[in-house]
N, C-alpha and C positions, 0 to 999 in steps of 0.2 A: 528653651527660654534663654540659656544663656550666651546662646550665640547665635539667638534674636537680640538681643540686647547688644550684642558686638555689634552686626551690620546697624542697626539704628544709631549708636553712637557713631559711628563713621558718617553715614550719611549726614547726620547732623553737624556735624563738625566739634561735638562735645565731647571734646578727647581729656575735660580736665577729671581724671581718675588714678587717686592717690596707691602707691604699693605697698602695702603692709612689712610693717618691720622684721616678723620675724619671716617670710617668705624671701624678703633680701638677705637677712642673719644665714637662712642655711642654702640662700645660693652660693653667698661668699665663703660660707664655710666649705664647701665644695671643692673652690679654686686652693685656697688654706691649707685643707688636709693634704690634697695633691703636692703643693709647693706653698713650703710656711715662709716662702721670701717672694711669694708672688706682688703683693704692694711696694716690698720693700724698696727706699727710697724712688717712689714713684711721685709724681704729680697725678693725682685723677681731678678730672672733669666728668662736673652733673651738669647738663643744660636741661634745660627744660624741666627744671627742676621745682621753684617757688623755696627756696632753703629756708623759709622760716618756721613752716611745717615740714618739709618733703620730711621720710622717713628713711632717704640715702645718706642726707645730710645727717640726719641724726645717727646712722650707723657711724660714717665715715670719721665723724667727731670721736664718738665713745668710743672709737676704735681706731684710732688716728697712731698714739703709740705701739698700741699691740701689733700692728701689722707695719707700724714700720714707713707711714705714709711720709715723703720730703715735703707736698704741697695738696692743700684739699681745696679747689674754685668748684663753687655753687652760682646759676647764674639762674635767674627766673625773668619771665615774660611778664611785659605792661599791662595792666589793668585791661585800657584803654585798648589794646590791640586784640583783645582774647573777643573768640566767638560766643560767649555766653561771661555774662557778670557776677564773678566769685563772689566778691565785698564791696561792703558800701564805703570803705574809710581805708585806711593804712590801719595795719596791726599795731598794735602796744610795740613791740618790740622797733618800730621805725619812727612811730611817733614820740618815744620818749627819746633819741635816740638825737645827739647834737646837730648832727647831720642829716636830718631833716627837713627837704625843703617842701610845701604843700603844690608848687609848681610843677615839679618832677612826681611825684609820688605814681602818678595814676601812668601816665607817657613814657616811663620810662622804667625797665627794665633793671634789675642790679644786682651785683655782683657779690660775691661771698669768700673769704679767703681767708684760709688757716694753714699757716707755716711753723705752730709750735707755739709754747706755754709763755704768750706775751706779757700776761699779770704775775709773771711771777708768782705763782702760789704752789709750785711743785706738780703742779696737776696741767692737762689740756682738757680744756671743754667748751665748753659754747662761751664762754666769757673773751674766751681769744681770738672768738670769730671776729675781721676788720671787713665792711661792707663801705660800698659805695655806689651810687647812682652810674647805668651804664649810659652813653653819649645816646643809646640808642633804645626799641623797646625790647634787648635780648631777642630776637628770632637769631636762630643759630645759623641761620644764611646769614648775616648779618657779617661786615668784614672785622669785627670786634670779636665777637664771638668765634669766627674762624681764627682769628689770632689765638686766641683763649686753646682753641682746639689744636693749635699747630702744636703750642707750648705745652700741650698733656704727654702724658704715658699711654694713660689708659681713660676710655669714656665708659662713664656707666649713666643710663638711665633709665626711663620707662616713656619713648617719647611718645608724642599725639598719635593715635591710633590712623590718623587718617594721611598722616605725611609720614609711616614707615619707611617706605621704598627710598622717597628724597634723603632723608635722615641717613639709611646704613650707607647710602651711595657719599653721602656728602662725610661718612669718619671712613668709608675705606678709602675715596678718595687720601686724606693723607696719610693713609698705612699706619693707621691707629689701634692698638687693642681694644677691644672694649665687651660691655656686658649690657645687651639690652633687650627689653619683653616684647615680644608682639605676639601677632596670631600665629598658629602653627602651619597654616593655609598660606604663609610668605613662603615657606618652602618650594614652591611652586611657583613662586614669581622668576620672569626673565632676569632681572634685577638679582636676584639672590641664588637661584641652585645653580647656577656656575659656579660661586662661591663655595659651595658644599663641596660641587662633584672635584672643586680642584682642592680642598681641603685647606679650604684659607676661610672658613666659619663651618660652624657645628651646633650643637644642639646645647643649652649649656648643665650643669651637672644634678639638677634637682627634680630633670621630669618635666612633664608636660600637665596639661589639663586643666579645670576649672581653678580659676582662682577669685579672691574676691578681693575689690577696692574699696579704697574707702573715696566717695561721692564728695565732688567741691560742692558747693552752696548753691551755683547757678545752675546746678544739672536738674531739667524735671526729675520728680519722682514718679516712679514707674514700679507695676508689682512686680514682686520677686524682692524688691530690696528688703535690706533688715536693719533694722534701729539700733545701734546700742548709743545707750546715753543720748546725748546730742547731734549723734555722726550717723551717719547712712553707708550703708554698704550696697555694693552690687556688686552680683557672680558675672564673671565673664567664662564660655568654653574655649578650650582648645589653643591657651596662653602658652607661650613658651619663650625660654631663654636663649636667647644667640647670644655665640659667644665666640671668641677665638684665644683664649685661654686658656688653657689644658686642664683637665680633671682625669679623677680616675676611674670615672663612670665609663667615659668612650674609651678605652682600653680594657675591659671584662669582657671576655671573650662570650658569645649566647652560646650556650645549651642548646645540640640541635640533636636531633633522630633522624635515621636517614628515613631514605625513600619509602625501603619496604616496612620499616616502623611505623610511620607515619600514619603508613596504608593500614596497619594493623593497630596501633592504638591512639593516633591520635583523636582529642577531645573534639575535634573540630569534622560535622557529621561531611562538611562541604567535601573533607580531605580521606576522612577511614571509611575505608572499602570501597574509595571512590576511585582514588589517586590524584596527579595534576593536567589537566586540561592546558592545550598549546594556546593559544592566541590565534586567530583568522587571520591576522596580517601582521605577527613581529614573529620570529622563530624563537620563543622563550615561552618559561612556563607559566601558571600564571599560581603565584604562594601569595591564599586569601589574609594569612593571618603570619603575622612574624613567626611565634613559635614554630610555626609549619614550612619554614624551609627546611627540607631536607638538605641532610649537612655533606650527601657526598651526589651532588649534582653539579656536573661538571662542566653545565653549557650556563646562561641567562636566566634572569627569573625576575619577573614584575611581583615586586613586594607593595603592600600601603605604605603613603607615605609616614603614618606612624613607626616605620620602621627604623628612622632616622634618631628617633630615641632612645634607638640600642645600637647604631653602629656604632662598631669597632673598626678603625681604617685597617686595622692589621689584618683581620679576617676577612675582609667583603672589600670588594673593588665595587664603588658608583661607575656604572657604565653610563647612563645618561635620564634624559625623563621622561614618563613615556602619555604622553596625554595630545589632543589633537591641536593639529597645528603645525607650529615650529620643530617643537621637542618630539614628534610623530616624525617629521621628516629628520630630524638629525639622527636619532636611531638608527634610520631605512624602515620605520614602519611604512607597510603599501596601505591605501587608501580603500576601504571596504565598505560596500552597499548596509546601510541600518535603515532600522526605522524610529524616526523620532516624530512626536506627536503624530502617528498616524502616516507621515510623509516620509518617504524615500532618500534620502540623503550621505554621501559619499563622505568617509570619518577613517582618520589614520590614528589615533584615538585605538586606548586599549580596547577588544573586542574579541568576544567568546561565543561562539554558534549565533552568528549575527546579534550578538547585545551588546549594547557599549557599559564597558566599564567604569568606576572613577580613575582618574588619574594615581599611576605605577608611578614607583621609585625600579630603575632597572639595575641590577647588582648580578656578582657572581663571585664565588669563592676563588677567596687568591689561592688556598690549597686547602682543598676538597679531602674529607674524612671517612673513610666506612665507618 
């Protein structure tokens, strides 16, 4: 269900689904314990954010001194331009607000900016946030909001599930840090595992897997969601963090067993007393299950790409990606007879006694252990 729920939101274009506070509290916490001067004197950038509710904004604020922030820009998307209608009116917080115009409200997009304790009261908090109407509706193509981005450290957010790909392309474009959610299935995009295999993004430090949002207003309800109070929630599967930040998660070396362990106790029936079966057309092995790389194999080995949740760069070299296509031919996988719905069909595409596999993560141990 819940990633039926993910392809339906994409297809729809109702990417508006809030991140939960404490899901961001211990991804940040993550980057923190690694490095307690990771924000420090930083400017971060949220687009696509909405700062009057987002729960980034609300971290970034209550956490503005502790971590040391120089500059916090929150920028949110027009009314008017979103593919499903949040609100009926401007929030409280715009409409009491001097700067208030009912012309601009809905068309235009705007900005959010905390540089430090402007009221004077010894404290930083939402009182010293200084907002203002953007010229434009905030989309983060937008030449205003690339300005916004050129001027950051670091981007964090959680952008429209259905413009990932544009999004990470448009903050590496200017060789930006940053921290954002998407599916774990981007791993696999053209777009993105070049960035892996060259070690310029990674996975970020809290895991993978089901998370839940909290639901904007204009999104149908659909089962599976859950009520609390006033607010809706919906599970999404198979969430995860990129990031290019460093944690101390991707440095824990795994715990492996070798070969003939494996063979004799591993929990996995695919692997004990079976062993590892080669691929029809790539010379590697094929390791069903992370735990079950044996740890002193000294050639290739097509892992899931859940595996990326435990690499360590230091341990394992990404050799490349192994699924049909492109990433089949970049390997030197050869192109082997299957059958798919009943029909005959040529696939370079992982394959084990003529059956196609899902798509390989290809790795191998930079030094292999008995």
């Amino acid at each position: 269900m819940a990633n039926e729920n993910l392809s339906q939101a994409k297809r729809a274009k109702n990417d508006e689904f809030y991140t939960q506070y404490p899901d961001i509290e211990k991804e940040m916490n993550a980057y923190l314990d690694f490095n307690a001067d990771v924000f420090r004197g930083k400017t971060i950038l949220l687009p696509c954010d909405d700062p009057e509710w987002s729960n980034f904004t609300k971290y970034f604020v209550l956490n503005f001194e502790r971590v040391g922030l120089k500059k916090l820009i929150s920028t949110s998307y027009a009314f008017d331009s979103r593919a499903i209608n949040m609100l009926s009116g401007p929030t409280e917080f715009e409409s009491r607000s001097p700067k208030f115009d009912p012309s601009k409200t809905r068309s235009r997009g705007k900005i959010f900016t905390l540089t430090g304790d402007q009221t004077r009261d010894g404290r930083v908090d939402f009182d010293d946030i200084e907002w203002e109407y953007l010229d434009g509706d905030g989309d983060f193509r937008s030449d205003e909001v690339k300005r916004l981005r050129d001027e950051a450290d670091v981007i964090i957010t959680n952008p429209p599930f259905s413009l990932f790909r544009e999004f990470l392309a448009w903050i590496v474009e200017a060789e930006k840090q940053f921290v954002v959610l998407g599916n774990m299935n981007a791993i696999t995009y053209k777009e993105v595992f070049p960035l892996i295999k060259d070690n310029r993004l990674w996975l970020g430090g809290t895991g993978g897997g089901s998370m839940w949002f909290r639901v904007a207003s204009g999104v149908p309800e659909k089962e599976g969601q859950r009520i609390e109070g006033e607010e809706r929630y919906q599970s999404f599967g198979n969430i995860n963090w990129f990031t290019n930040l460093d944690h101390g998660r991707r440095h824990e070396p795994l715990a492996l067993m070798t070969t003939a362990n494996n063979i004799k106790f591993s929990k996995h029936k695919e692997v004990r007393g079976v062993g590892y079966q080669t691929y029809d057309n790539y010379d590697a092995i094929e390791v069903p299950f992370t735990d079950a790389i044996p740890s002193d194999h000294v050639g290739v080995m097509g892992v899931p790409i859940s595996f990326l949740s435990k690499y360590n760069p230091e341990q394992f070299e990404i050799v490349g990606s192994f699924n049909a296509g492109a990433a089949g031919d970049e390997i030197g996988a050869t192109k082997t007879e299957i059958k798919i719905n009943g029909n005959m069909s040529m696939w370079n595409g992982p394959v084990i006694n003529h059956k196609p596999l899902y798509k390989r993560i290809v790795i191998k141990h930079r030094s292999p252990t008995t």
